[in-house]
N, C-alpha and C positions, 0 to 999 in steps of 0.2 A: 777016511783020513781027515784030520781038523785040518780044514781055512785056515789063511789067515787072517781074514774075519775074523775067526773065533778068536784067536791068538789074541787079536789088537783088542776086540770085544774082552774077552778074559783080564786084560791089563789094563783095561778102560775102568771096568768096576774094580778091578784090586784097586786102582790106586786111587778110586774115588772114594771108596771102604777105607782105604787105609788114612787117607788125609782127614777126612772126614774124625774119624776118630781123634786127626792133633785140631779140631776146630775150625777145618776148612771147607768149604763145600765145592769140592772140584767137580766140573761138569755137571752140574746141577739137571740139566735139561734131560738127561741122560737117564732112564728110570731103573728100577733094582733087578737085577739078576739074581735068582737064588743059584747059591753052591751046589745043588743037584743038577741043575740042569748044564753045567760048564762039560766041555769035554775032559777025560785027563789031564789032556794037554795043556788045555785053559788053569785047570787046578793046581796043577804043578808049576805055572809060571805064574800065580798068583803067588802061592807059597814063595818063590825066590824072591817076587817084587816084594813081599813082606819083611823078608831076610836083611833085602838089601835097604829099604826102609827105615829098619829100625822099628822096636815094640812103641806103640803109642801110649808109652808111660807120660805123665803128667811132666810139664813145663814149666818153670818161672816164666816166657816167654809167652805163651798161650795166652790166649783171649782170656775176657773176662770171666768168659760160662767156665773154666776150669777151675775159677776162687775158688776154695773150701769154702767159704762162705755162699754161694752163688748156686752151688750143685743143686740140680732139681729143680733152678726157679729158669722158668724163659720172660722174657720182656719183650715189651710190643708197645708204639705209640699209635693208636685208635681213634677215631671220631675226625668228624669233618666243619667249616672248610678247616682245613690247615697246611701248613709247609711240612717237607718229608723229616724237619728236624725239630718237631714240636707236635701237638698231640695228650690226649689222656692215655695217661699211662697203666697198662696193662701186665700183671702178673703171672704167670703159668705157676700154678703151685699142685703137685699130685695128680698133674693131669688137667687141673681144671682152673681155667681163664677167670681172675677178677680183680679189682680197681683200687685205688688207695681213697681213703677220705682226705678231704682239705681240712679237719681241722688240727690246730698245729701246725699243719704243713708251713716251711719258710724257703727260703733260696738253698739254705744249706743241705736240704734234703734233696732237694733238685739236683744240685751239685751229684747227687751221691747218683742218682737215678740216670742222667743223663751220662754217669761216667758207663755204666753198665749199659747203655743201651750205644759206645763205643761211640759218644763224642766227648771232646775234650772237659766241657764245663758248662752249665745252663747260665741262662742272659734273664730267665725271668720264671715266675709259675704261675698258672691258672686258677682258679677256683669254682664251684657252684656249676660244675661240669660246663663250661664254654666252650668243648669240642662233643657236645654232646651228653647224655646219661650214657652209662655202660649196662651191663647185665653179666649176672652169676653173683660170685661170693663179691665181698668187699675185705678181701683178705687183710687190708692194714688202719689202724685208724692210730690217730696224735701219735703221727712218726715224727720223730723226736732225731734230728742227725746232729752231728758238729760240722759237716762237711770233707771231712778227713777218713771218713770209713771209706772202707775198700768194696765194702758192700753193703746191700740193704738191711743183710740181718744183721750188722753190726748194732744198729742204731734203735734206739729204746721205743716203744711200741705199747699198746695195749695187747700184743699177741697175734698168731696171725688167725684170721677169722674172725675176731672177737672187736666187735662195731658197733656202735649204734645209729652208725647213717645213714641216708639212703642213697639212693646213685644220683640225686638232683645236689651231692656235694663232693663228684667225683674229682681229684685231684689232676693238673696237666701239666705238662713244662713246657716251656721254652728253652731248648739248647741252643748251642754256635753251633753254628753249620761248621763245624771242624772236627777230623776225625780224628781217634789218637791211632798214632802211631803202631802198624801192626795188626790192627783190631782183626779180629773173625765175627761176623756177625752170624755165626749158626743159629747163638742163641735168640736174637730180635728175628721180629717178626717184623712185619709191614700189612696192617690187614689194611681192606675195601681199597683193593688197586682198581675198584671200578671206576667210571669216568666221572670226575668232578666240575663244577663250572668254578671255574678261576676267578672271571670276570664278566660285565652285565655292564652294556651299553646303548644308547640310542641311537638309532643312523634316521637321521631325516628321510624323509620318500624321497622331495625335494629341495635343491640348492643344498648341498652338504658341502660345507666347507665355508656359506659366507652365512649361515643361521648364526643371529647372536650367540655369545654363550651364558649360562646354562643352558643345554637344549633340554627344551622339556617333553619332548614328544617323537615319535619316531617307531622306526621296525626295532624289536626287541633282539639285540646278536649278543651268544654269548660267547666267552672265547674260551676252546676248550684244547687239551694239548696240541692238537693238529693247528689251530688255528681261530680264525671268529666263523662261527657258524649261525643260522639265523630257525628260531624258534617256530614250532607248527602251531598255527591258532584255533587248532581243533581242541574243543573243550577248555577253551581258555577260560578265566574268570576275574571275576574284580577283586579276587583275593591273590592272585596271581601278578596283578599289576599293583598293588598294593606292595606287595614285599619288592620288586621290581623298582618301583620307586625310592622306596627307603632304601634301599643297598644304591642310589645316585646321590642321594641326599634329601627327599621331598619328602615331606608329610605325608601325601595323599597323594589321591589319583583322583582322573574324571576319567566320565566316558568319552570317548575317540568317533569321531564325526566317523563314522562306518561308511557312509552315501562317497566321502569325496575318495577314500582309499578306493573303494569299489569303481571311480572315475577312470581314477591314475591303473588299475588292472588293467581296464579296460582298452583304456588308450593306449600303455604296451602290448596288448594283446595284436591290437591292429596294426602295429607301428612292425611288427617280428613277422607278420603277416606279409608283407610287402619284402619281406625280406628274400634271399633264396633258402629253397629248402632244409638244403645241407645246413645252413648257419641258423636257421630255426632249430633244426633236430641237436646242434650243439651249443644254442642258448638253454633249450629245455634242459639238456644233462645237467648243465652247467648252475641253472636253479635247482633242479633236484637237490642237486649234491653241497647246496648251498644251506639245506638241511642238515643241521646236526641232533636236535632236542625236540620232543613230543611230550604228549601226558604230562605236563605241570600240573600240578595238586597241589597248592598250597592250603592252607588254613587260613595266611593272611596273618599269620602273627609271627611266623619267622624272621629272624635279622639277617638271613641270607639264603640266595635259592636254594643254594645246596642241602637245605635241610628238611626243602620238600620233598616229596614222593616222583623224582624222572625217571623219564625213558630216553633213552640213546638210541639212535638208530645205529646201527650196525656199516661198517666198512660194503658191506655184501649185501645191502638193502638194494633192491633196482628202482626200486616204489617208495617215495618220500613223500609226507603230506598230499595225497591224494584228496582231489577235491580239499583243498583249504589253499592256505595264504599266512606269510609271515606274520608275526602275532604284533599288533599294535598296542604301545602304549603311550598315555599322555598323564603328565604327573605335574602336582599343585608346586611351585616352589611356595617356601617360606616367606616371613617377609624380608629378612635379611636380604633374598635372593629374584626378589621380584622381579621378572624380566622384562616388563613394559610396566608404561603409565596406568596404563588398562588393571594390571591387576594391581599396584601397588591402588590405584581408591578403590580397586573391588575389597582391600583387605584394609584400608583404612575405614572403610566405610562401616563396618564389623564392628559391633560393640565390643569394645575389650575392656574386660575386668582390672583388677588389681594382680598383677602377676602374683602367683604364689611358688611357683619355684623358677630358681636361677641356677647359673655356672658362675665358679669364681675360680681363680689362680689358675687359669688357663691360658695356654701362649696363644692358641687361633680361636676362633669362635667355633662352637659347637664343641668345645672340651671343658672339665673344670671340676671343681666337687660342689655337688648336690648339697643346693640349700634350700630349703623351704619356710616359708610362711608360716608362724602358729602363733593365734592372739597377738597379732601386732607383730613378732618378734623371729627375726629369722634365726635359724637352726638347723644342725646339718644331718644326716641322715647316716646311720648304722649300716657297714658291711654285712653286717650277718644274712646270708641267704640272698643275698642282693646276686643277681645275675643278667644276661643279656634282655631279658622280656622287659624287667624293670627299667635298666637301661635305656630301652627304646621307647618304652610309653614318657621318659622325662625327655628325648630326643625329637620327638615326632611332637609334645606337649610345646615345644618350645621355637615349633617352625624349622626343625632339621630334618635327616633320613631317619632308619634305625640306625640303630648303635654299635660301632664299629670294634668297641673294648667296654667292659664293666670293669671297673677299676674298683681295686680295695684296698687295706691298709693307710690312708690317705695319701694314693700316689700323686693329688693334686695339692696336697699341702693340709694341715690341720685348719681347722675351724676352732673359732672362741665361742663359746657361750653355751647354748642349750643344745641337743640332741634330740630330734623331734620325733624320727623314725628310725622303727629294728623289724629284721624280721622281715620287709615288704617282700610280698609276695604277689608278682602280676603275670596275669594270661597273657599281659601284648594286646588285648581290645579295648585296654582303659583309655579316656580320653585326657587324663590327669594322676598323677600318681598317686593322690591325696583319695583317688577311689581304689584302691588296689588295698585289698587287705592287708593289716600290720598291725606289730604290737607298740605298746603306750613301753615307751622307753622309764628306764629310771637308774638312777645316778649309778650302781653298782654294775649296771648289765653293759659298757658299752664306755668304749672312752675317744676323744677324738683321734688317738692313733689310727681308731675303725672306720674313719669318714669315707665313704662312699665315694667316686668317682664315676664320670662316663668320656667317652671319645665317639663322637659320633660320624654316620658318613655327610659328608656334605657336598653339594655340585660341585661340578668341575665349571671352573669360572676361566682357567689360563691364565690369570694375571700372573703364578711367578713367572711366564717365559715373558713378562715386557719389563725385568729386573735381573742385576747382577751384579757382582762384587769382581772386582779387579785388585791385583797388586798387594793381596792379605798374604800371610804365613800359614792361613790356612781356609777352609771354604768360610767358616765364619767369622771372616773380619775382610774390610776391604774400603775402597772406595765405590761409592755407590753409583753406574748407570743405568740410565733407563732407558727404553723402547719407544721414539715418538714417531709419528708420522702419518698423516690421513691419506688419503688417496693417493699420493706420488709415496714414492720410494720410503723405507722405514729406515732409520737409525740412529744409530747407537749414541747417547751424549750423556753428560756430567752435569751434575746438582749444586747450586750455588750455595756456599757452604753459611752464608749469611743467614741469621735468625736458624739456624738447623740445632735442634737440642736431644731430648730424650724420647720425646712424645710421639718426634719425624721417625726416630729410630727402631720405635716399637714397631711401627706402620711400615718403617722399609723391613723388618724381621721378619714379620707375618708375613710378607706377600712373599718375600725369599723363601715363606717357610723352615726357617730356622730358629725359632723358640723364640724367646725374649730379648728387648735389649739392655746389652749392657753398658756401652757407650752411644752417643749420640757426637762427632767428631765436626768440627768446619774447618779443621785444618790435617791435610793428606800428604804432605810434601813427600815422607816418607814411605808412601805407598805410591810405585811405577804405574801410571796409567795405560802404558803401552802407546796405541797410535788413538786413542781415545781423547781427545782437548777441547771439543763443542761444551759449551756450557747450555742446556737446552731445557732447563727448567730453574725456576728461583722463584724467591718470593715463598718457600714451602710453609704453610702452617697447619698442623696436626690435630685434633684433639687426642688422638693414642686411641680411637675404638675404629678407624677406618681398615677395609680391608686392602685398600692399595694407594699409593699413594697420589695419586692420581685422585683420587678421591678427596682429600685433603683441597684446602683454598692454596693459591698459585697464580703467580704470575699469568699464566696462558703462553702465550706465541710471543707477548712483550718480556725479554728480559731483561731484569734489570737488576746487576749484582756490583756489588761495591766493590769488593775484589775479582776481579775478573781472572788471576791469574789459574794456572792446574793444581797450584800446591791448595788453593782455600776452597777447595772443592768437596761435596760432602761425604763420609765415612761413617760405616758403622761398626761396630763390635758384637755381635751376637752372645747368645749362650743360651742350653738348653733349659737351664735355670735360674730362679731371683728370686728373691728376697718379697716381703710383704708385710707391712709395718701398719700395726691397729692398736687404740689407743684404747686403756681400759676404760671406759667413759662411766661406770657405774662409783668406778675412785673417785673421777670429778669431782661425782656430786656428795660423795661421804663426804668427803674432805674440804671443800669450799666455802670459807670464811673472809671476814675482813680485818687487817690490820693497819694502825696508823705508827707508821715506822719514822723513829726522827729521819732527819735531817745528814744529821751527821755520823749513822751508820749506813748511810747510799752514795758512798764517795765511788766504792767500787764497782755498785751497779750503774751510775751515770758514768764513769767511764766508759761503760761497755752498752750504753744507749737503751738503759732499760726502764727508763721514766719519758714521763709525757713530757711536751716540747716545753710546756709550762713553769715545767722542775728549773730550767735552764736561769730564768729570772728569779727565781727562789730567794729566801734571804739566808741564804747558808752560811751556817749551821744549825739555824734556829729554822724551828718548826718542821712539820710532818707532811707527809704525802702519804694519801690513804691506798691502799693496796687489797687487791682482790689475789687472796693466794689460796692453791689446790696443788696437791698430788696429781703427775700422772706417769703411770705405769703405759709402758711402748714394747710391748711383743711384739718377735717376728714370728711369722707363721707360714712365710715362705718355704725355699726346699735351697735356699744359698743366704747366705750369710748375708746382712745389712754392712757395708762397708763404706768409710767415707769415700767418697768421688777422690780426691786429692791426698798427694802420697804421704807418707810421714815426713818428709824433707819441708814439705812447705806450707806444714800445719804452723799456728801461729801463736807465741807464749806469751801470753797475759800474768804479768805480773802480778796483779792487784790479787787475781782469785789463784796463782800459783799453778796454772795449768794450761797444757795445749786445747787449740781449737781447731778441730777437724773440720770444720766445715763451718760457715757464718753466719747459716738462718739454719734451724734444724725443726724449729715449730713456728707456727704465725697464732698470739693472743689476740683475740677482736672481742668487744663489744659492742652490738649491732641496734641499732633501732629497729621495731618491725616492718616495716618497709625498705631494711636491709641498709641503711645509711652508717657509717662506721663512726664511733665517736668514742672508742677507747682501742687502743693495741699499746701489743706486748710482742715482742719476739727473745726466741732463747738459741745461740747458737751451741754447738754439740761442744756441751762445756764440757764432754767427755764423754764417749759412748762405749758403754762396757755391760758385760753380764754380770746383771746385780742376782737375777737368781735365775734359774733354770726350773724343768720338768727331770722327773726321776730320773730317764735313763739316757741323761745329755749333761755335760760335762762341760762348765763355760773355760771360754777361750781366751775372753778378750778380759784385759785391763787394766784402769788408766797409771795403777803405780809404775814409777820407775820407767816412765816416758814408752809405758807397753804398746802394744795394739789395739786399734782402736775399734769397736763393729758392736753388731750383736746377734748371735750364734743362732741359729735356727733353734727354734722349740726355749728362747730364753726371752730376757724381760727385762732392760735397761728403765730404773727408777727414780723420777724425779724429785724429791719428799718436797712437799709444801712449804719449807720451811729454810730452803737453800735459797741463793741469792738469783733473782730475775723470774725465778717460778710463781710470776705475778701477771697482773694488768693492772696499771695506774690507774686509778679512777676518781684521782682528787677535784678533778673538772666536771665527772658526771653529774648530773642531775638526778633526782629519785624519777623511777617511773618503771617501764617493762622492755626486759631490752631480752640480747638473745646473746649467750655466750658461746665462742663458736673456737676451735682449736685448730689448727691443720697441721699437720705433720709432712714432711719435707714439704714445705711448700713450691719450692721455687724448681723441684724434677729433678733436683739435682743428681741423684742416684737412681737408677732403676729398678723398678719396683715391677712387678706380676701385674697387679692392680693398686692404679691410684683412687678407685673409687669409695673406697673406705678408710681412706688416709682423711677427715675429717672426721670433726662431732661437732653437734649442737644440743645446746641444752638452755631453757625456758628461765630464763634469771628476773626475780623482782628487788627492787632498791627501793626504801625508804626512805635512805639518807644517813638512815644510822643501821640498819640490819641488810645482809641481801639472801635471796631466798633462789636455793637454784634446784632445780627439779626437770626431770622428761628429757634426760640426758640422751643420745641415740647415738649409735655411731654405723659405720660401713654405709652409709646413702647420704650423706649430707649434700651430696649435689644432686640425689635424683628423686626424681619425682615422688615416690611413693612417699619415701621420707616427712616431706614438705605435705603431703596427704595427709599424715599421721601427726605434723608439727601441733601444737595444741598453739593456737590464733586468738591475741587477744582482739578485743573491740579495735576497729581500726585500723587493725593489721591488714597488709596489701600484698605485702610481698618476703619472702625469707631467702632470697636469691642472693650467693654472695658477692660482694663486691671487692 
């Protein structure tokens, strides 16, 4: 006679068969029963549970795997590290598992991918396989979506199977961790649910907790779902602390003093000795099981463990690292991160070259797009094929970890001028990128749309937890405190909002970790302090490249602030992006000439202070003032709009030239002596900032008719012609001789910018008295060193340092 066993067993698979068929997987855990083996009994209450069911005819409501479009394909997110809503995306087609190409690929395809794989909509996609290469076919290449299909094979394709790439350009997304509504996920899959490392930490043998930070040395734990577990030093190696380092942020590694850890064994050996038995035998489990990871195999060129070759010990291990000891490692910081005096002159000490690649238009340090050095002339580097190896050898190149994102499409903003590299291709053993194979670029193959990016890993330093923002509308605006206190008691107080500008506000960003700034504030009335009223810092001055502000010159323990009240306390404005203003400096010098302009057509430029102080005694309207005038052309190349600081309300209408002024210095004109003495300026305020032209597939926004909008549109190009009123320097008082013509753009910070450090040029001017001769124009370094390296010096030159 049938059980009820069988009965409940019988109606456990019917209705796991039957759901199963509308896209469900009920009872999963639960394995197949074939129809022969059921009793009658089972067969026949399978049959009613089917009746009453209902036939599992097709749904509008049903999962994605039921699209008419969809049938036959499964989907699957692959490859490691990653989160469970991101991944290279994987195809089931005819039975057999393969990958998309990234070329073509865009967000909108993502869109379509990530809807099928039942979440709502993708945040980002991958390229140049960063969760790995795949294996089998490369079923899709230049998938082509709008974002609106309902499935994959809506969208225009070269066919499926039909490729020509290899799997080192497998395609990934980033989705929202949000599911839609309803989903069945029969169709996705989840492959290598084996165990992954999340995270890679250092715990000091001793004193954990008062070691400065960065700590650079310590037992290697990694933290894996259960928890932090600590690494076996069996078979360890220095390719192993090598990738170990770089996923903290360091360059390099050294060897580990092996004599004193063998000390410190020792000494707990004796110390557990003296103990009782019983709490010996359950300190040893308690190490045991303190074991999670054995067998590291790295190569040494990975950007994170997880990509080496592990072993996991097992829940039901009884024997964990037998004969061995937690794996030690000790790693180089940068210079950026030099953690004593000791090794900052060990690393000054080091001949250092002429850099040849940088970061630019990055909010922290260690992010930006890839510039490099070629004959004299910086230039940015080509996505194509660009992936995380590359990534880290310019990471590790420049005193950071490996590399945490390989960025492309230039998610760091466009680059002007040359394209040095395409193509790069590196193992991760290079010591520089400039050795890593690649191809000689040329003008048709590559355009700055394609600028190359990195985000790297970097120490953990803690400086955001001694920063916060109080009393904003949201986490990125607020009133700024900070964390002080030595030895007694720590707390909380308020920044003297005196002298506080754009440059404090960058420095208070970065250490929040909150992007760029977009205001620099000294007055917060309107933001609630709470019980927060100490003013415990003042006197703040920035240069804008410090990583905290603390770091910045201060007052100290003396404060001393003019307004003492809560309301003039200092504030900032964050945002995740800015603007970035570079001046075509090769226009300069086409275009730069001298004119001697009377008299009596400079009525309206000496209204608006665009003559030397000399013009003032003048015998007006009779005679001339000689004029040094040029074009210059002012791209932004940011990823936000250039916008005046000041609203439209209280821009200001100058009569004489019939137009508003956004802002009251917008360039500084100098002519310099070479030893840097000033003996001609010019300044031009924003007699109107508008999109004079644009790049093909941008669309200007701003300008000035009709009292419009004032800015300049990302990817456009506000135009100054040589030939408008103040786009000069007075130079009726110069002398002939050898001077240096030098421009700055927003001089005075007024607006925030990504980087001010290419908001200059300088170019090599000679005057005879009657002709002047301008040549060796440069722009983006006019304050730093290399520049001044490459400045061409005449006889007696000293110094080209601005004043």
């Amino acid at each position: 006679m049938t059980s009820l066993l069988d009965l409940s067993l019988a109606q456990s698979q019917c209705l796991s068969h039957t759901l199963s068929l509308r896209g469900t997987q009920a009872f999963p855990a639960m394995g197949p029963v074939s129809v022969w083996q059921w009793s009658p009994w089972g067969l026949l209450l399978c049959l009613l549970c089917s009746s009453c069911l209902g036939s599992p005819s097709p749904s509008p409501s049903m999962g994605p795997e039921k699209r008419a479009g969809s049938q036959g394909l499964r989907f699957r997110l692959a490859g490691f590290p990653r989160k469970p809503f991101e991944g290279r995306v994987e195809i089931q087609r005819a039975g057999e598992w393969g990958t998309i190409c990234d070329d073509d690929f865009t967000l909108q395809a993502a869109h379509v991918l990530c809807r099928e794989l039942g979440f709502t909509e993708a945040t980002g996609w991958t390229h140049s396989a960063k969760y790995g290469p795949g294996t089998g076919r490369i079923w899709l290449d230049n998938l082509s979506c709008s974002g609106t299909e309902q499935s994959v094979t809506e969208c225009a394709s070269r066919g499926w199977g039909n490729s020509d790439c290899t799997h080192d350009e497998d395609a990934g997304v980033i989705c929202k961790d949000q599911r839609l509504p309803g989903f069945s996920d029969s169709n996705v899959i989840e492959v290598e649910h084996h165990l992954q490392v999340e995270e890679v930490r250092l715990r000091p043998a001793v004193g954990w907790g008062r070691r400065p930070l960065p700590v650079t040395e310590g037992l290697v734990e990694v933290r894996l779902p259960d928890g932090w577990s600590k690494v076996c030093d069996q078979s360890w190696s220095a390719h192993n602390s090598h990738v170990v380092c770089g996923m903290l942020g360091f360059p390099s590694e050294k060897r580990v003093n092996a004599a004193f850890y063998r000390k410190l064994r020792k000494r707990a050996a004796k110390a557990s000795a003296r103990r009782p038995k019983p709490l010996v035998r359950l300190l040893a489990q308690r190490q045991q099981h303190s074991f999670g990871l054995h067998g590291v195999a790295c190569v040494g060129t990975e950007a994170h463990l997880s990509l080496c070759t592990l072993e996991f010990y097992r829940a039901n291990d009884t024997t964990r690292c037998p004969g061995g000891a937690p794996a030690v490692v000790s790693c180089v910081p940068g210079p950026l991160y030099a953690a004593s005096s000791g090794q900052k002159k060990q690393q000054q000490s080091k001949p250092q070259g002429e850099a040849r690649v940088r970061l630019k238009g990055g909010a922290h340090p260690g992010e930006g797009r890839v510039e490099v050095l070629k004959a004299g002339t910086w230039g940015t580097v080509c996505d194509r094929k660009w992936d995380l190896q590359a990534a880290s050898v310019v990471c590790r190149e420049l005193g950071f970890g490996s590399a945490r994102e390989a960025l492309s499409g230039a998610r760091m903003g466009q680059g002007m001028g040359a394209i040095h590299l395409s193509e790069v291709r590196c193992s991760g053993q290079e010591s520089s990128l400039w050795k890593c194979p690649h191809k000689n670029i040329t003008a048709e193959d590559c355009s700055h749309g394609q600028d190359a990016g990195v985000r790297c890993n970097l120490p953990y330093t803690g400086v955001e937890t001694k920063i916060r923002l109080s009393g904003g509308r949201s986490r990125h605006e607020g009133r700024v405190e900070v964390q002080i206190g030595g030895p007694g008691p720590l707390r909380w107080g308020l920044i003297c909002g005196d002298d506080w500008g754009t440059l404090e506000a960058m420095v208070a960003c970065r250490q929040l970790g909150l992007g760029y700034a977009n205001h620099g504030l000294q007055e917060t009335w309107y933001w609630d302090s709470g019980n927060i009223t100490e003013v415990v810092m003042s006197g703040v001055r920035c240069t804008g490249t410090e990583m905290s502000l603390d770091q910045c010159a201060h007052h100290g323990t003396h404060i001393a602030c003019k307004r003492t009240e809560t309301r003039f306390t200092a504030g900032v404005i964050c945002s995740e992006t800015a603007s970035d203003l570079l001046l075509h400096s090769a226009l300069v010098q086409e275009t730069a000439y001298i004119e001697d302009r009377p008299l009596h057509m400079l009525y309206c430029a000496a209204e608006e202070n665009c003559l030397a102080r000399s013009a003032r005694s003048a015998n007006w309207p009779y005679g001339h003032r000689r004029l040094l005038r040029f074009s210059s052309q002012i791209h932004n190349l940011g990823r936000a709009d250039f916008r005046p600081k000041a609203g439209r309300h209280s821009w200001v209408w100058h009569e004489c030239h019939g137009h508003y002024h956004s802002m009251d210095i917008f360039t500084h004109y100098d002519i310099l002596t070479p030893n840097g003495t000033k003996v001609a300026e010019g300044h031009k305020a924003s007699f109107c900032l508008e999109d004079t032209e644009c790049q093909e597939d941008v669309s200007k926004r701003y300008e000035c008719a009709n009292f419009g909008e004032q800015g300049i549109t990302v990817g456009c190009w506000d135009l100054y012609r040589h030939d408008i009123d103040c786009q000069w320097i007075d130079i009726t008082d110069v002398k002939p001789g050898n001077y240096i013509l030098q421009v700055v753009i927003n001089p005075n910070f007024e607006v925030a910018e990504s980087d001010f450090t290419n908001n200059a040029m300088k170019c090599n001017c000679k005057y005879d008295g009657h002709r002047i001769w301008v040549h060796n124009c440069h722009i983006g370094d006019a304050f730093g060193e290399e520049a001044n390296k490459r400045f061409e010096r005449y006889p007696g030159q000293t110094s080209n340092q601005i004043i």
